[in-house]
MDAnalysis code that builds the backbone (N, CA, C; Angstrom):
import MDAnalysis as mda
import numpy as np

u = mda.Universe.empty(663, n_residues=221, atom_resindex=np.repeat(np.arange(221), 3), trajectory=True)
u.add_TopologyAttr("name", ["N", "CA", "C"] * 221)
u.add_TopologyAttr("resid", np.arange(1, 222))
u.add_TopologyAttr("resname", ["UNK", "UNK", "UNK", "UNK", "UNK", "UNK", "UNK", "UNK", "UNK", "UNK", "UNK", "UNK", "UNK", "UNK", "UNK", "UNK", "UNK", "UNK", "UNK", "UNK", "UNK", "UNK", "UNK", "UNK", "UNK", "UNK", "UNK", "UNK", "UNK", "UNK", "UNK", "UNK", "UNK", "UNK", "UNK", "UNK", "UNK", "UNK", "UNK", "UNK", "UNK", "UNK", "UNK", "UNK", "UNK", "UNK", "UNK", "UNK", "UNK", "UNK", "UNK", "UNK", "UNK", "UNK", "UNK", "UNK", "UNK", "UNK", "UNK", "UNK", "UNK", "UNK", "UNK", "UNK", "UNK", "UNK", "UNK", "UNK", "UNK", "UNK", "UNK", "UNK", "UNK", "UNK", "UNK", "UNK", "UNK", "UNK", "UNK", "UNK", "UNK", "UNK", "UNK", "UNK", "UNK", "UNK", "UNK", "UNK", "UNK", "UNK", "UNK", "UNK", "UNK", "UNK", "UNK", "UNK", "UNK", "UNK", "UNK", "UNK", "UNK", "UNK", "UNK", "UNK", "UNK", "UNK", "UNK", "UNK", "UNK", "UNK", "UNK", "UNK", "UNK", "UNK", "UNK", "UNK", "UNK", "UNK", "UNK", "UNK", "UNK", "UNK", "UNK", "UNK", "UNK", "UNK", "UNK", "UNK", "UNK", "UNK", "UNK", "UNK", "UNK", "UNK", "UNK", "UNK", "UNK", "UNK", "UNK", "UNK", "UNK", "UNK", "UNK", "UNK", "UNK", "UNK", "UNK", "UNK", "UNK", "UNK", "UNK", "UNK", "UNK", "UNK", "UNK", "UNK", "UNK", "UNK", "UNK", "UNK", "UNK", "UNK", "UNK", "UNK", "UNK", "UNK", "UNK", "UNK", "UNK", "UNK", "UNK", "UNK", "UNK", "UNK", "UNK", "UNK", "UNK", "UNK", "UNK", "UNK", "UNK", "UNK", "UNK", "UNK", "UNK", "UNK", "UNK", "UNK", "UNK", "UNK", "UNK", "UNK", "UNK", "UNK", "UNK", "UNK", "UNK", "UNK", "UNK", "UNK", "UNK", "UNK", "UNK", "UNK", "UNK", "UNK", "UNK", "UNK", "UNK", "UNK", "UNK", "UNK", "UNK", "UNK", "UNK", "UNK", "UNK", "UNK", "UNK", "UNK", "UNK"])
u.atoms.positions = np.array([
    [-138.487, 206.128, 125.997],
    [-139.108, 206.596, 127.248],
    [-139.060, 205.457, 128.275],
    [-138.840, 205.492, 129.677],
    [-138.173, 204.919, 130.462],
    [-139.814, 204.252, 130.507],
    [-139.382, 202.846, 131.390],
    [-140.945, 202.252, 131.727],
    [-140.879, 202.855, 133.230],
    [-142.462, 202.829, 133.605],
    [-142.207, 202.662, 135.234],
    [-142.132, 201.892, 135.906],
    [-141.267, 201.714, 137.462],
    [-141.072, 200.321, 137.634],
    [-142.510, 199.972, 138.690],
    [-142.270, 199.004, 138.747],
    [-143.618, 198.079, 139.577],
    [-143.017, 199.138, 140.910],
    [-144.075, 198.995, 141.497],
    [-144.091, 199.572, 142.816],
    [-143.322, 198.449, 144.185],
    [-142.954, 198.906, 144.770],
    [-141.951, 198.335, 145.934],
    [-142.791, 197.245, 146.717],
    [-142.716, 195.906, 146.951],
    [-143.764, 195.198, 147.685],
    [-143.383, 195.511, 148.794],
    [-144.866, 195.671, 150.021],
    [-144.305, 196.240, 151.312],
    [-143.972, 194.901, 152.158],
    [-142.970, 195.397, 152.932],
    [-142.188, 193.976, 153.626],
    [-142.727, 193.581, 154.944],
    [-143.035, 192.681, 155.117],
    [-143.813, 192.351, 156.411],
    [-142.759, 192.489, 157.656],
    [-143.585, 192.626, 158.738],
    [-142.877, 193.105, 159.788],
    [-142.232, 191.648, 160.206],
    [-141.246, 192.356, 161.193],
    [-140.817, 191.172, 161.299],
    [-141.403, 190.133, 162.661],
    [-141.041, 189.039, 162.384],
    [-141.663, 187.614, 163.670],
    [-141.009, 188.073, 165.118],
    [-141.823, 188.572, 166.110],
    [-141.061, 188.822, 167.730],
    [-142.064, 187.969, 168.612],
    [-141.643, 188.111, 169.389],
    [-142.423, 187.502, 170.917],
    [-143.757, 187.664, 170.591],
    [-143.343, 189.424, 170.905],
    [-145.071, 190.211, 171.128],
    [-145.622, 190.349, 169.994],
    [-145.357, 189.855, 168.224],
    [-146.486, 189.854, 167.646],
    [-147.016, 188.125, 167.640],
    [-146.594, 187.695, 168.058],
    [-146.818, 186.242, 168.115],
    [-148.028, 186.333, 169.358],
    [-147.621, 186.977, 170.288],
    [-148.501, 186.945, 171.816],
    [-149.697, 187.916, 171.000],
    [-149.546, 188.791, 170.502],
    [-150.607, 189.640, 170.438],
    [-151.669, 188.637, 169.518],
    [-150.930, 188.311, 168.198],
    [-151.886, 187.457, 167.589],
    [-152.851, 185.991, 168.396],
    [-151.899, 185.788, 169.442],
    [-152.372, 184.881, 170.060],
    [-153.830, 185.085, 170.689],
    [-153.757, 186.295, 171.235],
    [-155.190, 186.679, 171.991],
    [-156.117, 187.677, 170.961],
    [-155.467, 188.409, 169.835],
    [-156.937, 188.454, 168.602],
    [-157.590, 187.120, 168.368],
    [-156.628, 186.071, 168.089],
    [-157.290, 185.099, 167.946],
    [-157.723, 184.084, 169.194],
    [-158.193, 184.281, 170.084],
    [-157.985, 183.420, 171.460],
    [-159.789, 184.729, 171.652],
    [-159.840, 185.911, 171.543],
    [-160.662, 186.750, 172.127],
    [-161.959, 186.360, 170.774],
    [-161.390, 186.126, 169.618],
    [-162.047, 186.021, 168.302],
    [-162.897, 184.515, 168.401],
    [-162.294, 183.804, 168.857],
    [-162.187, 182.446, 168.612],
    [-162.613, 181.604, 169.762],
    [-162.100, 181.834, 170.837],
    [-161.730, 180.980, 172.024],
    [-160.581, 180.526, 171.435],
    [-160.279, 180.353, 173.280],
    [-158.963, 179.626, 173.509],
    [-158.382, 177.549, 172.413],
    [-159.838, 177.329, 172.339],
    [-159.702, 176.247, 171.765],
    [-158.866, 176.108, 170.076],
    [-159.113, 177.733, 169.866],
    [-158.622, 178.029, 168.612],
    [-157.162, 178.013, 168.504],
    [-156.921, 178.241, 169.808],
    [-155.051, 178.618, 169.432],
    [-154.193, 177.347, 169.550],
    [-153.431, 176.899, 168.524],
    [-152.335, 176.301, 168.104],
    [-151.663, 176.746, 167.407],
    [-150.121, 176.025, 167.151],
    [-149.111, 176.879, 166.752],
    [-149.262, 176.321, 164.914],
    [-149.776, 175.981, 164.808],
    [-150.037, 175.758, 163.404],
    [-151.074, 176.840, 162.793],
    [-152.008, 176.847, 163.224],
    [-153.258, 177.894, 163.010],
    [-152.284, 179.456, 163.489],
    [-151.844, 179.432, 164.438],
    [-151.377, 180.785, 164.744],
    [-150.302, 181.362, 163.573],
    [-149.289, 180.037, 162.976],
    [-148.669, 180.460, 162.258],
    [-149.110, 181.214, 160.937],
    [-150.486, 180.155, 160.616],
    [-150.833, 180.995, 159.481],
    [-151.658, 182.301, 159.335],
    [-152.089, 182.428, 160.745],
    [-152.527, 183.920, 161.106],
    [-151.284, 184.894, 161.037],
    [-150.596, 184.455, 160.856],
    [-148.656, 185.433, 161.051],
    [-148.411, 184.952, 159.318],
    [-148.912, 184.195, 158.113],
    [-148.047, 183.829, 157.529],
    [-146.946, 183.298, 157.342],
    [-146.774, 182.648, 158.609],
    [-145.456, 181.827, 158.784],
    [-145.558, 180.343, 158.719],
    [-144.718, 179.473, 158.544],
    [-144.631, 178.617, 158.965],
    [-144.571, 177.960, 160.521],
    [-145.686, 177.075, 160.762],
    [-145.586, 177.129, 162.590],
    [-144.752, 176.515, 163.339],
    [-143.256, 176.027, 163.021],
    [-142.308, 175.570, 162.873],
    [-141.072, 177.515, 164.022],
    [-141.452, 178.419, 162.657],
    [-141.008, 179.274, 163.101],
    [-141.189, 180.411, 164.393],
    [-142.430, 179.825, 164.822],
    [-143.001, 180.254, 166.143],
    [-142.211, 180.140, 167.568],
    [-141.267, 178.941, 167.074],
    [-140.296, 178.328, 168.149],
    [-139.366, 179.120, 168.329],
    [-139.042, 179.896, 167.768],
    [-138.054, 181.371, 167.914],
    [-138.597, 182.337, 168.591],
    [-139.648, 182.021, 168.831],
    [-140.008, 183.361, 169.909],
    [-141.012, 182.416, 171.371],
    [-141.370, 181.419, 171.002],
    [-141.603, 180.706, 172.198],
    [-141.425, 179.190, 171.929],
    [-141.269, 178.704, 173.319],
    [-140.930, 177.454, 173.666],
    [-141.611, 176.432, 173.402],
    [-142.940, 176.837, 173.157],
    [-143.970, 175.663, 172.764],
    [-145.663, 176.246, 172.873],
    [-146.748, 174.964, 172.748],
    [-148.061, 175.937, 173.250],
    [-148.129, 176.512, 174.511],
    [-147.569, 175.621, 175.693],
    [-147.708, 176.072, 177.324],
    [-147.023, 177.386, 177.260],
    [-145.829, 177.901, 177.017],
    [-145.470, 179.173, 176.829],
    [-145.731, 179.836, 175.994],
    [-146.902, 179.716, 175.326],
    [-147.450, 180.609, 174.077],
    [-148.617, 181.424, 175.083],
    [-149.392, 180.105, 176.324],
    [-150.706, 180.514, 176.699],
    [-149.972, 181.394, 178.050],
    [-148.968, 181.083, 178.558],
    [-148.712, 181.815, 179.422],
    [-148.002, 183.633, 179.282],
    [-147.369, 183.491, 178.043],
    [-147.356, 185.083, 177.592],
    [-148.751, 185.570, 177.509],
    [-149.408, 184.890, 176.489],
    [-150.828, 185.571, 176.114],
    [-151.506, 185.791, 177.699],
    [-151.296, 185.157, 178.533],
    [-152.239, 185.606, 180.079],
    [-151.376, 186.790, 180.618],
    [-150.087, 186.772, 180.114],
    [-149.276, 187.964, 180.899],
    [-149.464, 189.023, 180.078],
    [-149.845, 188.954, 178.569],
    [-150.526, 190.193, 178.158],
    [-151.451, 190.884, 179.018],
    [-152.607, 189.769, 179.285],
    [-153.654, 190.569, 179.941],
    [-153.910, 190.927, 180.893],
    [-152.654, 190.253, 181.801],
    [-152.358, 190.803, 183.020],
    [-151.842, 192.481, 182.895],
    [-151.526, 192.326, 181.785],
    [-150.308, 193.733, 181.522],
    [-152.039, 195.225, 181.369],
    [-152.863, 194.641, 181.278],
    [-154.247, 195.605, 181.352],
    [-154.432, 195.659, 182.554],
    [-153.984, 195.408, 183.874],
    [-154.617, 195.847, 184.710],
    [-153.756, 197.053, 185.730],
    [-154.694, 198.023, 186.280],
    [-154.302, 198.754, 187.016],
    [-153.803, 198.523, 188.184],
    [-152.577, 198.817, 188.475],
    [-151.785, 198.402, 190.179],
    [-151.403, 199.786, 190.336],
    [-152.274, 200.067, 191.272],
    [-152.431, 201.815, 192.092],
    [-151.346, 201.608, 192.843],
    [-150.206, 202.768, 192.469],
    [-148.991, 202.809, 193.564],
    [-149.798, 204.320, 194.089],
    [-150.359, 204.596, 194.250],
    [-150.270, 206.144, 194.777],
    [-150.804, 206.719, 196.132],
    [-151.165, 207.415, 196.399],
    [-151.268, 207.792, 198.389],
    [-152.637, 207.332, 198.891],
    [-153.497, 206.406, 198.131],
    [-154.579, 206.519, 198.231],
    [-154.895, 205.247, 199.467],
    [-155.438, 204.878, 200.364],
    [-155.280, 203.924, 201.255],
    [-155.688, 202.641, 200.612],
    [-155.243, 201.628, 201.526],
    [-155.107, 199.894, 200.721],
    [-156.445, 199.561, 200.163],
    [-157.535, 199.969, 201.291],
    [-158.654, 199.485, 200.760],
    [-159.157, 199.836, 199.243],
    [-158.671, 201.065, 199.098],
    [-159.166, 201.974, 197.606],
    [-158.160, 200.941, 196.508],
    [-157.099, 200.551, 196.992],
    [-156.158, 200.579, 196.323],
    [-156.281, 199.150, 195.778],
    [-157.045, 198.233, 196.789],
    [-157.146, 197.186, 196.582],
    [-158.209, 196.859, 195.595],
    [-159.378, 197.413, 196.168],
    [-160.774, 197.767, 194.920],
    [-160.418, 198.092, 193.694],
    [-159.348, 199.071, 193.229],
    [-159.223, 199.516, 191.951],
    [-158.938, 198.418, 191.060],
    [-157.716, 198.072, 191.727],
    [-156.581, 196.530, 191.369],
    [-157.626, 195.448, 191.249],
    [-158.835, 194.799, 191.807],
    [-159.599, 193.774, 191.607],
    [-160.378, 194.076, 190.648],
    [-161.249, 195.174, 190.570],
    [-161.997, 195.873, 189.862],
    [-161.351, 196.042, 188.464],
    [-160.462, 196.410, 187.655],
    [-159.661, 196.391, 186.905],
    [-159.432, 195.253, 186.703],
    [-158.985, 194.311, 187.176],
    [-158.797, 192.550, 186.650],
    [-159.564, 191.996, 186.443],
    [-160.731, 192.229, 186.865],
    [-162.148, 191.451, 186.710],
    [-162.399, 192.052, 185.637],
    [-162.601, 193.585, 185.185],
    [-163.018, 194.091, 183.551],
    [-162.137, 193.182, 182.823],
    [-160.152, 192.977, 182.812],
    [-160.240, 192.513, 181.985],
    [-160.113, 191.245, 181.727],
    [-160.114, 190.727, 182.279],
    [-161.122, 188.992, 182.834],
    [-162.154, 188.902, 181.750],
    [-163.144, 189.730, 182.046],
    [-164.437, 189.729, 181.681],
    [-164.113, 190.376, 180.072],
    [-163.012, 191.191, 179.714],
    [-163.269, 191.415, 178.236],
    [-162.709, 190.492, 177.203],
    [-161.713, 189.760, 177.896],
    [-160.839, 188.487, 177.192],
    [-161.279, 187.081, 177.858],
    [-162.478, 186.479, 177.682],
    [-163.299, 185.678, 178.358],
    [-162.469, 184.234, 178.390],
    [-161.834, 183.567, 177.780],
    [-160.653, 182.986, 177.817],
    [-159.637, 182.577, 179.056],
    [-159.317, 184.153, 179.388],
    [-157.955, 184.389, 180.457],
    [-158.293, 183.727, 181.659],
    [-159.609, 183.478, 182.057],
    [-160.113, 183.166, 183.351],
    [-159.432, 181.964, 183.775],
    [-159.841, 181.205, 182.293],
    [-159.301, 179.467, 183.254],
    [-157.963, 179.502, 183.277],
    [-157.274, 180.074, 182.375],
    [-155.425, 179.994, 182.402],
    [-155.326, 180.556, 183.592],
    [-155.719, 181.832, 184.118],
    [-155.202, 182.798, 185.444],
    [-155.174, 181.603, 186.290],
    [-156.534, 180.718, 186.668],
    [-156.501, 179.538, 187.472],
    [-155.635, 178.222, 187.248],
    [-154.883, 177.928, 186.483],
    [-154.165, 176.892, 185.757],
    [-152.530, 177.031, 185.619],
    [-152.644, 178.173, 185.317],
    [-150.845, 178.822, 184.759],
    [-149.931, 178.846, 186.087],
    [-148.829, 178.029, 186.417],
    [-147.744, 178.041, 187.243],
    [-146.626, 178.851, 187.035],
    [-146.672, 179.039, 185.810],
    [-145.220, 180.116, 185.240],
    [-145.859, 181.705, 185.141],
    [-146.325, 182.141, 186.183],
    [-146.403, 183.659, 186.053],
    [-145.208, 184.677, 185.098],
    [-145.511, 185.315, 184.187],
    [-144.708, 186.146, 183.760],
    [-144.358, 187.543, 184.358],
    [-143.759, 188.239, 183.627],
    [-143.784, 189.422, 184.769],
    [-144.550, 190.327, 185.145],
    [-146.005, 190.759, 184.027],
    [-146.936, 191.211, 184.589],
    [-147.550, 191.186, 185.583],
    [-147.903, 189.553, 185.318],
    [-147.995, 188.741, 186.538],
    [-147.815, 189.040, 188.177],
    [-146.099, 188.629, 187.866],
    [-145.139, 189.053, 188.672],
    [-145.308, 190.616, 189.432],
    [-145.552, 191.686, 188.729],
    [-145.941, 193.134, 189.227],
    [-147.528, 192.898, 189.585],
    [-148.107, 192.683, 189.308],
    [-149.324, 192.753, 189.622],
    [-149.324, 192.001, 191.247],
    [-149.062, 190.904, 191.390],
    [-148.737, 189.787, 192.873],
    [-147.926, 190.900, 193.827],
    [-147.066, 191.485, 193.210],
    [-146.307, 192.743, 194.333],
    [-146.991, 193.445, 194.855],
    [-147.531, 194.313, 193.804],
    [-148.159, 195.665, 193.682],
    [-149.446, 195.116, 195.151],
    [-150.067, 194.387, 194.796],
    [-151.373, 193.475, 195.879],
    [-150.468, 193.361, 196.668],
    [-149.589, 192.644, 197.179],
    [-149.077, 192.108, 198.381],
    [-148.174, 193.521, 199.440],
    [-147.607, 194.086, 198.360],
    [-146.859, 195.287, 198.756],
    [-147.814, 196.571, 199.474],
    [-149.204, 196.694, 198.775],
    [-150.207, 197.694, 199.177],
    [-150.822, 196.756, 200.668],
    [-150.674, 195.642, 200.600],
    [-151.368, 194.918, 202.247],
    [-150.064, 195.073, 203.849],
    [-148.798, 194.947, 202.536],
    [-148.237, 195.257, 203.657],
    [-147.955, 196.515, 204.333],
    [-147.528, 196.838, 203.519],
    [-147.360, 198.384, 203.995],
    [-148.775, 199.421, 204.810],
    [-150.230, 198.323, 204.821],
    [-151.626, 198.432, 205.701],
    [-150.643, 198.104, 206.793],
    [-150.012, 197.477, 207.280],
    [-149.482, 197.003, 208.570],
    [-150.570, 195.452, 208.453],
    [-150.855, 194.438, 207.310],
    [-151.431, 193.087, 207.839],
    [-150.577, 192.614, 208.541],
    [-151.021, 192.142, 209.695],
    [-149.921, 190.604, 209.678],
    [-150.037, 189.446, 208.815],
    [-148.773, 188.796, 208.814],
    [-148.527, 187.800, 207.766],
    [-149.451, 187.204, 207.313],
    [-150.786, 186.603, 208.451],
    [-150.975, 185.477, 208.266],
    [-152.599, 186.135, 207.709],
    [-152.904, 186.844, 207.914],
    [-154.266, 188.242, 207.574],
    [-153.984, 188.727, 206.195],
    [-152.530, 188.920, 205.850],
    [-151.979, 189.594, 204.809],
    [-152.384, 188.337, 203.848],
    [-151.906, 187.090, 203.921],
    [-152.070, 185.624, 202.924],
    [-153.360, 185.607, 202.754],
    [-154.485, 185.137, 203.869],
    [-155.999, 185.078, 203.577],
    [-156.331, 186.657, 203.191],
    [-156.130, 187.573, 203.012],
    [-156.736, 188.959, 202.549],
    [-156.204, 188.429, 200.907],
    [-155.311, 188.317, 200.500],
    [-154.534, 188.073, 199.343],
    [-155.382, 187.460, 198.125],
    [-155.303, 186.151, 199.112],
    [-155.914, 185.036, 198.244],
    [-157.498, 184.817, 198.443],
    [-158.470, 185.979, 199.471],
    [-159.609, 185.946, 198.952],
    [-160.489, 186.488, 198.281],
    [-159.394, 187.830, 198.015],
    [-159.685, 188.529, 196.827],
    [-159.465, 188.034, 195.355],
    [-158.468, 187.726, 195.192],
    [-158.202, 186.733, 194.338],
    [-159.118, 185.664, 193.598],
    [-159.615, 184.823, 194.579],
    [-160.778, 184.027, 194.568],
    [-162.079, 184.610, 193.925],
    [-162.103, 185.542, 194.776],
    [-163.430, 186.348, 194.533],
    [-163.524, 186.979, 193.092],
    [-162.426, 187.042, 192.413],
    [-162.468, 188.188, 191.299],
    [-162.279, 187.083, 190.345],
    [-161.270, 185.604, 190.348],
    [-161.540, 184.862, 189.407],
    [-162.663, 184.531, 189.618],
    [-163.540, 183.954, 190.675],
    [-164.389, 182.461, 190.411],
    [-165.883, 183.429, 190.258],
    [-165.971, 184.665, 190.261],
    [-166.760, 185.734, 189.685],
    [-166.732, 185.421, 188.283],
    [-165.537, 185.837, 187.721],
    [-165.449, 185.788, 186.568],
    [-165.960, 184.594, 186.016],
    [-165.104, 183.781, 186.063],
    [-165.554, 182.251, 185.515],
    [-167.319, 181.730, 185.707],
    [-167.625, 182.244, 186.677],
    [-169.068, 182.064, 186.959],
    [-169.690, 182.627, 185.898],
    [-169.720, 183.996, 185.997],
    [-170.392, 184.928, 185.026],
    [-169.645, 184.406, 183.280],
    [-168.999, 184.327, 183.534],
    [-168.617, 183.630, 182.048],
    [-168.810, 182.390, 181.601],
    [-169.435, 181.533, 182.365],
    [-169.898, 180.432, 182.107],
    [-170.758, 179.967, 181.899],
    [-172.179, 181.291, 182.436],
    [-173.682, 181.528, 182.703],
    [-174.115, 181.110, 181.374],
    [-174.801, 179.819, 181.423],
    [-175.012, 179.607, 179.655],
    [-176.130, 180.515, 178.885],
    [-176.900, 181.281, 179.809],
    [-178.322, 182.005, 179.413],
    [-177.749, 183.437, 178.963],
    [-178.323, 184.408, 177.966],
    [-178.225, 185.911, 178.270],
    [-179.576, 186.592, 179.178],
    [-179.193, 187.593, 178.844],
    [-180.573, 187.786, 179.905],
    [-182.166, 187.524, 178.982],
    [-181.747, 187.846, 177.881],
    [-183.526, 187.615, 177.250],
    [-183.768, 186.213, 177.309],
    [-182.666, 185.337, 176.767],
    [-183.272, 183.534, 177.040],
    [-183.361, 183.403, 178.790],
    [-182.634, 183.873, 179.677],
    [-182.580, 183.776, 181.057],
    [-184.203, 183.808, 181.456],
    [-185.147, 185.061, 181.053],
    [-186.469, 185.514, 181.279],
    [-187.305, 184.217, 180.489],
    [-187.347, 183.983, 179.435],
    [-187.526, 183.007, 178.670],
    [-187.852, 181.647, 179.492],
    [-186.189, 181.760, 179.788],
    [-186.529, 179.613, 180.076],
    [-186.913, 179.931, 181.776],
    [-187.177, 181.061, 182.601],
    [-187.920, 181.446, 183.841],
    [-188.734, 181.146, 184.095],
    [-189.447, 181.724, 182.849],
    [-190.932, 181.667, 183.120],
    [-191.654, 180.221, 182.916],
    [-190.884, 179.733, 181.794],
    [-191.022, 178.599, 181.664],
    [-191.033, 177.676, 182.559],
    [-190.255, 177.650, 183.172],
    [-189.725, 176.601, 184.483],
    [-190.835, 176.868, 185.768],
    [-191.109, 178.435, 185.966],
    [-192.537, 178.475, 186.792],
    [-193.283, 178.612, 186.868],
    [-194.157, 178.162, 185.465],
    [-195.333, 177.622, 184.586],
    [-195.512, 175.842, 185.491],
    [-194.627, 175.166, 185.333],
    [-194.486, 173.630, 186.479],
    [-193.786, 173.296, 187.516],
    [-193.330, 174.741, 188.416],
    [-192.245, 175.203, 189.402],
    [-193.063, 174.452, 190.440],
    [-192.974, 173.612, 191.041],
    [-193.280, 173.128, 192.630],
    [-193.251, 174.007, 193.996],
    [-193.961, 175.333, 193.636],
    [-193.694, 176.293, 194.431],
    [-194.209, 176.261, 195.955],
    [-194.991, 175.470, 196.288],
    [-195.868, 174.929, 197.573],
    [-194.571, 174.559, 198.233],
    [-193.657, 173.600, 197.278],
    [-192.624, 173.167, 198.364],
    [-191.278, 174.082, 197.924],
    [-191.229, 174.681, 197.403],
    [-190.022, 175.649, 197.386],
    [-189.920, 176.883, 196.795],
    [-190.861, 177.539, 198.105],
    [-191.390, 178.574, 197.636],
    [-190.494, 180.030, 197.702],
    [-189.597, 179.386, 198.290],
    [-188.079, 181.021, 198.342],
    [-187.555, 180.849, 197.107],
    [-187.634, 179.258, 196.717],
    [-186.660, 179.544, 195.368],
    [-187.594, 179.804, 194.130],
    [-188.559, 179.734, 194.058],
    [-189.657, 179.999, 193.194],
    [-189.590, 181.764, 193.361],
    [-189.690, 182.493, 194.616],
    [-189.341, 183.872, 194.755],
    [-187.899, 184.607, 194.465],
    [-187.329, 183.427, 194.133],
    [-186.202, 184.080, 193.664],
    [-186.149, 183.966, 192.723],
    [-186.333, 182.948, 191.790],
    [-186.445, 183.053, 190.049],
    [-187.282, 184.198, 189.911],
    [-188.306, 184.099, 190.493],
    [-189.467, 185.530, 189.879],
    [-188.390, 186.969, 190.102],
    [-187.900, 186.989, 191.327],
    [-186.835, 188.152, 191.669],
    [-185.911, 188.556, 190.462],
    [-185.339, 187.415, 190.036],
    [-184.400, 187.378, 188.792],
    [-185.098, 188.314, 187.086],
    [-186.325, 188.176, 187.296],
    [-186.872, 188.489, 186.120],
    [-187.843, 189.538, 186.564],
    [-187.067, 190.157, 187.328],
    [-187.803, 191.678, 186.875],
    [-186.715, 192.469, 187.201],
    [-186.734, 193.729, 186.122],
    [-185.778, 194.616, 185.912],
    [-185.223, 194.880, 187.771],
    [-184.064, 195.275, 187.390],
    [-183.060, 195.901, 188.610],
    [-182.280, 196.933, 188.364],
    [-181.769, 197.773, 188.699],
    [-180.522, 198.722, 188.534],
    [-179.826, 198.683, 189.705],
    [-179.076, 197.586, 190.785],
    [-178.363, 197.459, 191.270],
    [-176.964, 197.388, 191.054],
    [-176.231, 197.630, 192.042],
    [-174.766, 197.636, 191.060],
    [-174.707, 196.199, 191.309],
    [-173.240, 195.988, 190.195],
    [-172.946, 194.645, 189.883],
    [-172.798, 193.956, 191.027],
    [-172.981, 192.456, 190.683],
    [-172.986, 191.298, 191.760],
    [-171.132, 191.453, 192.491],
    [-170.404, 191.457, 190.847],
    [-168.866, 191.714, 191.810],
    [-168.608, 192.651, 193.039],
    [-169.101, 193.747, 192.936],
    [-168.210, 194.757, 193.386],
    [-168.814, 194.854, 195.026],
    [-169.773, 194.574, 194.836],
    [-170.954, 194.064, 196.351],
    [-170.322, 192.941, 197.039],
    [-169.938, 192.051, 196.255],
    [-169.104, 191.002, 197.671],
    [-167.424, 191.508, 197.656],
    [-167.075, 192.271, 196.340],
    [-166.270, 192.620, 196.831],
    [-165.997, 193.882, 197.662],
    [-166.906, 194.468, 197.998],
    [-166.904, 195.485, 198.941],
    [-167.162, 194.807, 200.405],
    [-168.356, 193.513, 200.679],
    [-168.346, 192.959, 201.905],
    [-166.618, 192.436, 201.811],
    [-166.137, 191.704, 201.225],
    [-164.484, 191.430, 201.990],
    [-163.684, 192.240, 202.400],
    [-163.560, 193.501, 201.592],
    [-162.746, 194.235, 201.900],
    [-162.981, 195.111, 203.339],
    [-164.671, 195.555, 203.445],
    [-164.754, 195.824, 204.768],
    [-164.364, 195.075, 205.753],
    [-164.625, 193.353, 205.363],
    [-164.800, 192.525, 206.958],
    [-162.949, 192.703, 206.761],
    [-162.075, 193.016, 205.757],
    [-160.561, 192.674, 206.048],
    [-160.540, 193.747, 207.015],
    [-161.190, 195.170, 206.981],
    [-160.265, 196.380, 207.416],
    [-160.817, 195.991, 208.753],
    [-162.305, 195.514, 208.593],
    [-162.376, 195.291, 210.630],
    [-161.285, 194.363, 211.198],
    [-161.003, 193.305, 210.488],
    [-159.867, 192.488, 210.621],
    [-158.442, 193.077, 211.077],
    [-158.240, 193.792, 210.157],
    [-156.886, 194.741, 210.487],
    [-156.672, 195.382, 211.224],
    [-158.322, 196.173, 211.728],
    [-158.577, 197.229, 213.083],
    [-158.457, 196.664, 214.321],
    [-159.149, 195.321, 214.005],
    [-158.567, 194.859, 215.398],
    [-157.657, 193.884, 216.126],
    [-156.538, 194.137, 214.569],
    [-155.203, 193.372, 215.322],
    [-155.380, 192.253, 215.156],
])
């Protein structure tokens, strides 16, 4: 009677760009960014980190795919909807995923080698201002202060060392011996801070003041 044979070992997929990039940001979103090297990454792949060099050039082009992944999450509205909408969606969308891959913030600010996400995303923005009719020089500062606004948001809010329950916490604390006689707006504003709100988010409020003061900008030439 025949034996049965061992069962087939299943074969690992094979080493590409994008499982190298993808592993890069499970482990980069898992970990922080401090986590990723090509040694550690290799053995998250089972590879030797030697063999990583076949699909990228080194760590600097490891961190710059992994940011053009997450560029590759954001929405760039081609459709009939006017710049201002179009522009809100596109910031609004980069800032979620900013804010869900907490990491990406400082590379977006750092990285010189845009990839092509990248690359579409910088169009898609520049292409929806022009075709508003900006001029050039309205079109550059509209560009880059949205931009601003949606990283240094991010990075702010991601840097906030408190959550909100220690935030209430070390508050109250602080205006238990707060010098409020002499600084008494900012003493009203910590207290402000610690009581419930349902306002919308801090982003979308300054980014709604820019985008209005751009369109008065644009309206009047």
């Amino acid at each position: 009677m025949p034996t049965p044979k061992d069962p087939p070992k299943a074969r690992r997929a094979p080493l590409t760009r994008d499982r190298v990039l993808d592993a890069g940001v499970v482990l980069a979103d898992a970990e922080g960014i401090g986590a990723v090297s090509m040694r550690r990454l290799g053995r998250e792949l089972g590879v030797e980190a030697m063999s990583l060099y076949n699909h990228v050039d080194g760590k600097a082009d490891l961190l710059d795919g992994m940011l053009d992944r997450i560029v590759g999450e954001i929405e760039c509205p081609e459709d009939d909807t006017d710049w201002r909408e179009q522009a809100r969606r596109r910031a609004i969308s980069a800032h979620a995923a900013l804010m869900r891959h907490p990491w990406a913030a400082s590379l977006w600010t750092s990285s010189i080698n845009p990839g092509p996400q990248r690359m579409r995303y910088m169009d898609s923005a520049l292409r929806s201002l022009r075709a508003a009719d900006f001029t050039p020089g309205l079109l550059d500062r509209a560009f880059h202060t949205i931009e601003d606004h949606l990283v240094g948001h991010a990075l702010q809010a991601l840097g906030f060392p408190l959550d909100p329950d220690e935030m209430a916490e070390v508050g109250e604390s602080v205006l238990r011996s707060f010098p409020v006689d002499t600084y008494p707006d900012l003493a009203a504003h910590i207290r402000y801070h610690l009581e419930p709100h349902q306002e919308a988010g801090g982003f979308e409020f300054g980014l709604d003041l820019i985008l209005d003061g751009l369109e008065r900008l644009r309206g009047s030439g």
